[in-house]
N, C-alpha and C positions, 0 to 999 in steps of 0.2 A: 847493411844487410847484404849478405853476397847475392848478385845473382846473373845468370849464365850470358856468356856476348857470345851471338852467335856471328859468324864471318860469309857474308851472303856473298862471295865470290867462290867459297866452297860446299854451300849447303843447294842440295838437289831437289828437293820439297820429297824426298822421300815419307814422309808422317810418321818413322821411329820414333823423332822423340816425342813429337805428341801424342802417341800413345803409350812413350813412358811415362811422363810426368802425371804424378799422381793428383794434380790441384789442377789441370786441364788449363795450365799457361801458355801452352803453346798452340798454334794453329800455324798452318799453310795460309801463306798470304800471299798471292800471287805467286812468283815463282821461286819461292822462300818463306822458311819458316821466321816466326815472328813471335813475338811474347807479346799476349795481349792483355796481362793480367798482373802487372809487376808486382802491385800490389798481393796477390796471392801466390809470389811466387817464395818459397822456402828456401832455397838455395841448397836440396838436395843433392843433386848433381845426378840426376835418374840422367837426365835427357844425353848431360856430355858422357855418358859413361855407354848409352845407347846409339849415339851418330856416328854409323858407319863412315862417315865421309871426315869426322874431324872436324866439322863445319863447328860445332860448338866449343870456344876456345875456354878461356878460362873461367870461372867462379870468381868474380872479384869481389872485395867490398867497394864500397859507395863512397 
């Protein structure tokens, strides 16, 4: 199943994509986003198409 890497040398904990993602997989985890829900995550691509910074690299499969 794809689903999103994000690159925490580039992600600012801004909360775009957590509040794109429609199945609420992502959260601010200290000072970086983080997928806490793999399991519900769909491989959209809300969130990479939302992070202003490019922090969310690709959609990969598994």
């Amino acid at each position: 199943m794809p689903r999103p890497v994000i690159d925490p040398t580039e992600c600012s904990a801004c909360g775009i994509c957590v509040d794109a993602c429609p199945n609420g997989v992502l959260e601010i985890v200290g000072d970086r986003s983080a997928i806490v829900d793999e399991d519900a995550c769909t491989g959209c691509g809300s969130c990479l198409e939302e992070c202003p910074m490019g922090a969310i690299l690709d959609i990969e499969d598994e």
